[in-house]
N, C-alpha and C positions, 0 to 999 in steps of 0.2 A: 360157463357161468349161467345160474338159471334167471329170469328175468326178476323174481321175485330178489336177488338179492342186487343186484340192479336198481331200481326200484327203492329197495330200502337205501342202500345208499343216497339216491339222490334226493328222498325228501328228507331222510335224517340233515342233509348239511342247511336246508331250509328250514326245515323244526327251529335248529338252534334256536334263530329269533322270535317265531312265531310263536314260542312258548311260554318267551320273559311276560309276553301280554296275556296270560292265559289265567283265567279264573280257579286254576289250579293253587296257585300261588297262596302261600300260608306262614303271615307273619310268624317271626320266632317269641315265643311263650313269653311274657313278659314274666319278669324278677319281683317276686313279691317280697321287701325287707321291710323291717321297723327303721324309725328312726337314728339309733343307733349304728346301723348298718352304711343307713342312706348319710349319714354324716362322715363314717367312713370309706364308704365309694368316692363322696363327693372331695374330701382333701386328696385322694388317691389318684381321682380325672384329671383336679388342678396343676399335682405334681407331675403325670404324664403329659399335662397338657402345656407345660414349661414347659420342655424337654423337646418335646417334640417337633415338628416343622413339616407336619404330613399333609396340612393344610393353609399350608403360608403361601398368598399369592403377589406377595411381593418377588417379582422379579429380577433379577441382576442383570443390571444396565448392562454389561457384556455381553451376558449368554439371550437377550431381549432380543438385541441387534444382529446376531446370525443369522443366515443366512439356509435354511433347508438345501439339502444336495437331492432333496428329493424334490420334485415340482409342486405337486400335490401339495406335500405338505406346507410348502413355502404359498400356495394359492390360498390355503386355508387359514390366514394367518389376519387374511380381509385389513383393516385399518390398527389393528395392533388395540384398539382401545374400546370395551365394549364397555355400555351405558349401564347395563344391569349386572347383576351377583351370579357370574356362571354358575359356582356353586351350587349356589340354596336354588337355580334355575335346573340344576341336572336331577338334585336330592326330587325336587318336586315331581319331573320329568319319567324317573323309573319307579320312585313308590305307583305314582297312577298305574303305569305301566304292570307295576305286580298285580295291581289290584284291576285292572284288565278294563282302564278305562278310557287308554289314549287308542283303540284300536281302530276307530272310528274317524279320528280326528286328521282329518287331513291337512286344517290351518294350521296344523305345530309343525308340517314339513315344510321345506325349501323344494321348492319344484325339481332342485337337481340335487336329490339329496340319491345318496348312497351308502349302503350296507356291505362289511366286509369283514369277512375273519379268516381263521385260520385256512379251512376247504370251502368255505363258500363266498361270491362275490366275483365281481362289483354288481350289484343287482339292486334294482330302483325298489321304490315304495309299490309299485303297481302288481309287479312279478311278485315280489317278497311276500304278499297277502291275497297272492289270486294262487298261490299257487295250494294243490291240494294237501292234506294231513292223515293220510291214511296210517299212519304207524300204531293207530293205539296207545297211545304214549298218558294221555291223560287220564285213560281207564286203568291203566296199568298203575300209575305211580300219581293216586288225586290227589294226593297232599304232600306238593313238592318246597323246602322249607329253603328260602332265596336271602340271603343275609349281604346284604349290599354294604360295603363301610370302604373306609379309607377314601374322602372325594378330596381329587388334587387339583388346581389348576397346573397348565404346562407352564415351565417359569418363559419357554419360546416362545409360547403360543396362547394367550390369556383367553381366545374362546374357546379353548380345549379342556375339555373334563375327564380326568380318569379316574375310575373308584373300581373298587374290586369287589367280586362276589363269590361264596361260598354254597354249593348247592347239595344238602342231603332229600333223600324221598324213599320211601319204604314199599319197595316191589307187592302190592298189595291185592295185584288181580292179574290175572293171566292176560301174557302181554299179543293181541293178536298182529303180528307184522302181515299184513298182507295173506292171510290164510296160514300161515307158519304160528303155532300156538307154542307161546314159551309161557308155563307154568307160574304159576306167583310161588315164591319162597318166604318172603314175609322176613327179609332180611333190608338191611338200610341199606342206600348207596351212602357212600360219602364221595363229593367229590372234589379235587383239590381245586384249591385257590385260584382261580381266573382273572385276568384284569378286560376292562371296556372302557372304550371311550368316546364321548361324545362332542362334536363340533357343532357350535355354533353361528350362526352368522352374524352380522350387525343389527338385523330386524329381528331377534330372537328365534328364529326359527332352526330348526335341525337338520341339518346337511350332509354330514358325516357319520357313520355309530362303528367302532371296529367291537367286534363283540370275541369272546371265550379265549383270547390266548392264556395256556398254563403257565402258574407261576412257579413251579413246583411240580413237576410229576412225579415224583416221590411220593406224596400227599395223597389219603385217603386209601380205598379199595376197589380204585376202576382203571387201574394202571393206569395214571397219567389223562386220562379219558374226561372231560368235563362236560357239563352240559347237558345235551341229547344224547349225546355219543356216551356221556358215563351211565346214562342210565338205560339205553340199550344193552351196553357191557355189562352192567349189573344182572339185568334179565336173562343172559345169557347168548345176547347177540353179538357177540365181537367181530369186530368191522377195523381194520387197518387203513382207518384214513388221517393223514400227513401230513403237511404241506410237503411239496419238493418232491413226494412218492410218484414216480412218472405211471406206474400201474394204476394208481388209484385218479391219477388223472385221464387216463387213459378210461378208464368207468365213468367217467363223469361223461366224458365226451361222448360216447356210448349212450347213455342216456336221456344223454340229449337228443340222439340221433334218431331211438324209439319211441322218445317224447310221452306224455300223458300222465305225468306223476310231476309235474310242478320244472322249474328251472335253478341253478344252483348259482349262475350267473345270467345275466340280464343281456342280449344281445346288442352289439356292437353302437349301430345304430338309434340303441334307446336308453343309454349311457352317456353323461352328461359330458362336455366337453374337455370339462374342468379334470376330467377323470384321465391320465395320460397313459396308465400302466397297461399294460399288454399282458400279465399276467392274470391268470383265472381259474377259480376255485383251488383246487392243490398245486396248481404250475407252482414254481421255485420264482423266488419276489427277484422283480427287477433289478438290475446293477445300473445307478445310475453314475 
């Protein structure tokens, strides 16, 4: 395998995050109606908004009091009662985030805060933003369209935030991977439905973010591929990364081994305590 795709893979599974913060980022077009319209949207929200329970953070005293079989997540659960609106605390949290303003901001983390998703993690705030962005990725695709909705609390876990994102972007410049020149097509990605979530602490601060797992790989034109990964796929770089794919962990480790292109998890020693899993970037998740 040649080092350039080595290489790509290992900051593609970093990209992921590095990208939600990127001035790339290009709210969806706003809906211009008459009033007429906007009187019929609005009884139409109301009746969806009966109905629905996508954002109810009332808890069920039963499912409140369980128990996580996983450690983690049972640690992250801190006093069960948080002082401020997780919600309108997260809404707030990725808009800036689109708009590439929290990148700087170090007082919105918890010192032992951690990043994880599908192939990349547990990896701190330090690694995750020092690490480099060689892919081209924002010359390639500068107007990436990021539709964040759906924000839940966990009825388990009330500093937990989940909401899902939608990402299209229009392959618009030839994408340079590392000296590898993949042509612009000037076709859309779309990619399917993703969900993320965000933990909070008791001091409002952020702890926890699992980012990109597919909802749906059915969904859109990048096989199942969301994120960095769909819009690599789009350009024409298809990359078989998995979770539980023992080859594709097997490159990661590899990469690590040749070093100089970023980290995809955070080494042992500089990973929070609180952190108990053994598993890392595509390993197969813990059986607890």
């Amino acid at each position: 395998m040649r080092f350039n795709s080595i290489a790509i893979i290992q900051v593609a599974a970093v990209a992921v995050a590095q990208f939600q913060s990127s001035s790339a980022f290009v709210a969806p077009a706003p809906h211009h109606i008459n009033r007429n319209e906007l009187r019929a949207e609005t009884i139409s929200a109301e009746t969806i908004s009966a109905e629905t329970t996508s954002t109810d953070t009332t808890a069920n005293p039963s499912t409140a009091k369980r128990v996580s079989k996983s450690p983690i997540f049972e640690y992250l659960k801190f006093d069960g009662a948080p002082t401020f609106d997780v919600i309108e605390k997260t809404k707030a949290y990725v808009e800036s985030q689109q708009l590439g303003e929290n990148g700087a901001d170090k007082e919105l983390y918890d010192k032992d805060y951690v990043l994880r998703g599908p192939v990349i993690g547990p990896i701190n705030r330090e690694d995750l933003f020092g690490s480099q962005n060689g892919l081209g990725l924002r010359d390639a695709f500068p107007n990436v369209e990021i539709d964040s909705f759906g924000y839940t609390v966990d009825p388990e876990n009330p500093y937990r935030c989940l909401y899902f994102q939608r990402w299209r972007a229009v392959h618009e410049n030839d994408l340079d991977a590392y000296g590898d020149i993949y042509p612009a097509t000037g076709t859309e990605a779309e990619m399917p439905v993703s969900v993320f979530s965000v933990v909070w602490t008791p001091e409002e601060k952020v702890i926890y973010e699992q980012v990109g797992a597919v909802v749906d790989r059915l969904e859109g034109n990048t096989q199942g591929k969301a994120a960095v990964f769909g819009l690599l796929h789009h350009a024409g770089l298809k990359l078989n990364a998995n979770p539980g794919d023992g080859v594709f962990a097997f490159i990661q480790r590899l990469a690590h081994v040749i070093g100089g292109r970023g980290r995809s998890w955070s080494r042992k020693n500089d990973v929070p305590g609180w952190w108990v899993s053994k598993s890392k970037g595509a390993d197969a998740s813990d059986q607890w």
